[in-house]
N, C-alpha and C positions, 0 to 999 in steps of 0.2 A: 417558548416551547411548552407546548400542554401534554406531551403524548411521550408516555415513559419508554425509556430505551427498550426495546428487543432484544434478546441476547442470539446469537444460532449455533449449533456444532460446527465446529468446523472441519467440515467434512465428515469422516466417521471416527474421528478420534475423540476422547472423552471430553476436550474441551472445550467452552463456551466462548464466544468473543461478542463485544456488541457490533449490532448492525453499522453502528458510526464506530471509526475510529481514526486518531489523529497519527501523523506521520511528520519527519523533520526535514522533509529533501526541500531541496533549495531555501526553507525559511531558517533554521538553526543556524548559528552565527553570519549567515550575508544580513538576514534583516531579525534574527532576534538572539539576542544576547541570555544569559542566564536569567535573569529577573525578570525579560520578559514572557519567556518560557513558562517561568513557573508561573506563571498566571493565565499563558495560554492552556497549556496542560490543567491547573487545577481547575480551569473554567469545563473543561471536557470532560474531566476525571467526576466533578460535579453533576455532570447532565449524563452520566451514566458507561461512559465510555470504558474499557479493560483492556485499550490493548492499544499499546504505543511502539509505532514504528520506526527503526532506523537503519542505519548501514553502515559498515567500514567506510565506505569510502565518501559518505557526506562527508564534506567542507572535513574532508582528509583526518575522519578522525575526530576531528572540533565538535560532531553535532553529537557524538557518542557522550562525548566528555559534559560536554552543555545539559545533554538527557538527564545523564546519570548525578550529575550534581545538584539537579533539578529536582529528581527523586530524593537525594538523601536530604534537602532543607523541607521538601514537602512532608516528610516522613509519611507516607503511605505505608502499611502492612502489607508486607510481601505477598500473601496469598490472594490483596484483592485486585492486582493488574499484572496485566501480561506485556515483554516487552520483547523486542526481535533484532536482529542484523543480519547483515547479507553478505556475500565474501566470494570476490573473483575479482577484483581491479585491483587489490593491492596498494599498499601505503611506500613499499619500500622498491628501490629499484633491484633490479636483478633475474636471474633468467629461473628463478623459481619463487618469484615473488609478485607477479604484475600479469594478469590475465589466466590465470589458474586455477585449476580446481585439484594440485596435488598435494597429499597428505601431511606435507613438511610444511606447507604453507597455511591449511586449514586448521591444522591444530592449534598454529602459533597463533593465527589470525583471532580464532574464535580468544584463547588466552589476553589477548591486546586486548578485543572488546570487553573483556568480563571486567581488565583493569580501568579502561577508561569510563566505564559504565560505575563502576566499584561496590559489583554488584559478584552474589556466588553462583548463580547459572541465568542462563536464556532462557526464555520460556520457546521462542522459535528461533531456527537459525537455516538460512536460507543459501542455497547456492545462488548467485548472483545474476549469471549469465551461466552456459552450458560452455565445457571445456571441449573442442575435439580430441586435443591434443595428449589431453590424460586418460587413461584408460577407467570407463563407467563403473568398474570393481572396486577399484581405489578409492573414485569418492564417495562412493556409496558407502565402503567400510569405515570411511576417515569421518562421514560424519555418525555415522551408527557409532562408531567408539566414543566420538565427541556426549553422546548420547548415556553411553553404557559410563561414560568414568563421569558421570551429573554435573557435565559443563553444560549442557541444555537438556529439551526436553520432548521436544518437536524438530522433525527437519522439513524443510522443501524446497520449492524451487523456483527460480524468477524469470520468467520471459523464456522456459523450455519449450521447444512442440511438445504435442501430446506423443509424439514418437518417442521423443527422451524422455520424459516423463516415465512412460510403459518403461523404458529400457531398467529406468534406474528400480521402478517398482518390482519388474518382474526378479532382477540379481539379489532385491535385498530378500524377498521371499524365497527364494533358491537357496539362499544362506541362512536363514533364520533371521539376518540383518533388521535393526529396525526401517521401515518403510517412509518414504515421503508424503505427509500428507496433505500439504497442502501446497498451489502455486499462486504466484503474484503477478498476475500479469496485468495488463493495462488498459482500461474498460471504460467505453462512455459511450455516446451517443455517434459519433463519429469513427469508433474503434471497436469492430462488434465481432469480425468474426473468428477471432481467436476464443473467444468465451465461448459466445453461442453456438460456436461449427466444429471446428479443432476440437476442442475437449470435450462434443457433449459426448462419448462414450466412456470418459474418465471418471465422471460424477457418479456413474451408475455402477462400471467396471469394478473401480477401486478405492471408491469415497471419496473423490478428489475434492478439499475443497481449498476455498481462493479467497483471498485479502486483496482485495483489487486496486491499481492505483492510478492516478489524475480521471475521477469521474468527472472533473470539469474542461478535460482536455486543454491541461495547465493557463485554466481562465479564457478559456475560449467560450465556454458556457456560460460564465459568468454575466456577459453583455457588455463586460468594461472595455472591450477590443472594439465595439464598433462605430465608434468615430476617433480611431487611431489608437497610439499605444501611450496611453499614462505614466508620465516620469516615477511614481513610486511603486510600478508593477514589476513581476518578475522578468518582461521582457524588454525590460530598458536595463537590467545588472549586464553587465559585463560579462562577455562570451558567452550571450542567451542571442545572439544573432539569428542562428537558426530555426530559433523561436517563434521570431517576430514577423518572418515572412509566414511562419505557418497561422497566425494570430490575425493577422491583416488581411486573410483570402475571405475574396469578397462572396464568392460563390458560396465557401461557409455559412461569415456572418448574414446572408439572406435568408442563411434557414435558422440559424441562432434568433435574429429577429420575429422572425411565425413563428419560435417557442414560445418568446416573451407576452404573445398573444396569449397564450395556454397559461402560462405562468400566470398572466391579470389577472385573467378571468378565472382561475382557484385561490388567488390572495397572498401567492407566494412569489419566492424570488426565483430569479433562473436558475441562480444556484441551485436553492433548496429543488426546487424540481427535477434538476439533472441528474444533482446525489439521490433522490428519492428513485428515480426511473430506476438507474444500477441497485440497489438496494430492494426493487421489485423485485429481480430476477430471482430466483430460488436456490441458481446454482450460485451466488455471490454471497459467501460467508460475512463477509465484511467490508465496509468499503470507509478506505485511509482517507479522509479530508486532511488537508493543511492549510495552516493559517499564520501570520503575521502579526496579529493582534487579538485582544479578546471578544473586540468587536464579531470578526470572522468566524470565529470558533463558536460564538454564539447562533451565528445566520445559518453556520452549516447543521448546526444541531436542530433548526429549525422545519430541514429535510425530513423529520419525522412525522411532522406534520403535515408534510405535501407528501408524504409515501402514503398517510392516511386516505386523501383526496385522488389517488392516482384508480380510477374504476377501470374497467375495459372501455369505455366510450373516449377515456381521457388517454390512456394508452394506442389504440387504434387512432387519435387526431397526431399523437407527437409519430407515432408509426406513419402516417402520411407526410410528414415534414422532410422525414429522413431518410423513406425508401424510393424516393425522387431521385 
């Protein structure tokens, strides 16, 4: 990697994230353990990365605990990374505990992550999914206190329409509440019109910005899916079924394959070109790559090099692959 990290706002709030950033869903403890973590991580933290993503409810908790113990032998200084969770699925059973977004549950929730993280606030904390079932006041205020008593520092939101989105921004400005600034939704070449359509009047509205996740369309981009599914891939772990049919569609991989033409001929991998494409957008604050090894976390940092190579000529060829 020749070409120094980028940093962007995210959204209109004062803070900075780099263009790349790494996340722990599905890799933290199914396929990396604490040691190898912190080599995944300090390989990222190295090439410029600030902002490490996770969630309540990865590997139940486990990939919180993995992070944050990761953090404390890497000893990093607090001010120079940023790190996140997410909270509506719940760890515990019970009928105020498991697909929620009410007040009893977010406080406690965010409380678990701070201990398993063992860390003294969040830099972002995310509603997970959108509650119907709890009324828009409630979590708006449960995460703004979350906010006001310095358990985090940022809120937003993951996989909302831009309808709820407005809803939750318009109650917190109504109250003086602190506001949501950013959402997480899931962004690639295959997955466009939530970013591009849905929210473009959020970005301009209310400074929405996004930490986007699987720009690889969980390795569909990659190339590795197209002559079957590889025994050490995420779609051969256990209960990734659902996965694997989406991995194996052939009508896909025939246009994955006319990328890798584009991909040749600028000197990069599919990868790197796919994270690069997402990373074009202007409205994309940031984009989570994850990795396995440090091999990976290397290849995807490589994306900055092909965001370099990506012109309008190069843009308009991958725009014809995928507006077919």
């Amino acid at each position: 990697m020749s070409q120094e990290m980028p940093y962007r706002r995210l959204g209109r709030s004062g803070i900075k994230v780099s263009v790349l950033s790494f996340g722990s869903w599905v890799t933290f403890k199914s396929q990396l353990d604490v040691d190898r973590a912190i080599d995944c991580m300090a390989a990222a933290y190295d090439a410029g990365v600030n902002f490490f993503d996770n969630a309540e409810a990865y590997a139940g908790g486990e990939s919180e605990r993995i992070m944050g113990e990761a953090i404390k032998k890497l000893g990093w200084p607090r001010h120079s990374y940023l790190v996140s969770s997410k909270y509506f699925w719940g760890l515990h059973d019970g009928p105020n505990s498991r697909h929620t977004l009410n007040r009893k549950y977010l406080l406690e929730a965010i409380d678990g992550s701070l201990e398993r993280m063992g860390l003294e606030h969040l830099d972002l904390i995310y509603c997970h999914r959108a509650d119907p079932d709890t009324p828009i006041e409630e979590t708006v205020r449960a995460m703004s206190d979350a906010i006001d008593r310095g358990k985090a520092l940022y809120w937003g939101t993951s996989e909302w329409t831009a309808d709820e989105i407005r809803a939750a921004w318009d109650v917190a400005d109504r109250h003086g509440w602190h506001q949501p600034v950013v959402e997480q939704p899931q962004y690639n070449l295959f997955h466009r019109d939530r970013v591009e359509q849905e929210y473009a009047r959020l970005y301009e509205d209310i400074g929405l910005g996004t930490t986007i996740w699987s720009p690889l369309a969980s390795g569909l981009l990659t190339g590795k899916y197209l002559d079957g599914v590889p025994e050490d891939s995420r779609a051969a772990l256990k209960g990734y079924d659902w996965l694997r049919k989406h991995l194996t569609d052939e009508e896909a991989n025939a246009k994955v394959r006319q990328l890798k033409e584009v991909a040749d001929d600028l000197g990069v991998t599919l990868a790197q070109l796919s994270i690069a494409w997402c990373a074009a957008n202007p409205d994309v604050s940031t984009v989570i790559t994850g990795a396995s090894r440090v091999e990976q976390v290397n290849d995807n940092m490589g994306a900055l090099d092909a965001l370099a190579k990506l012109t309008p000529d190069v843009k308009d060829r991958v725009e014809g692959i995928f507006a077919a």
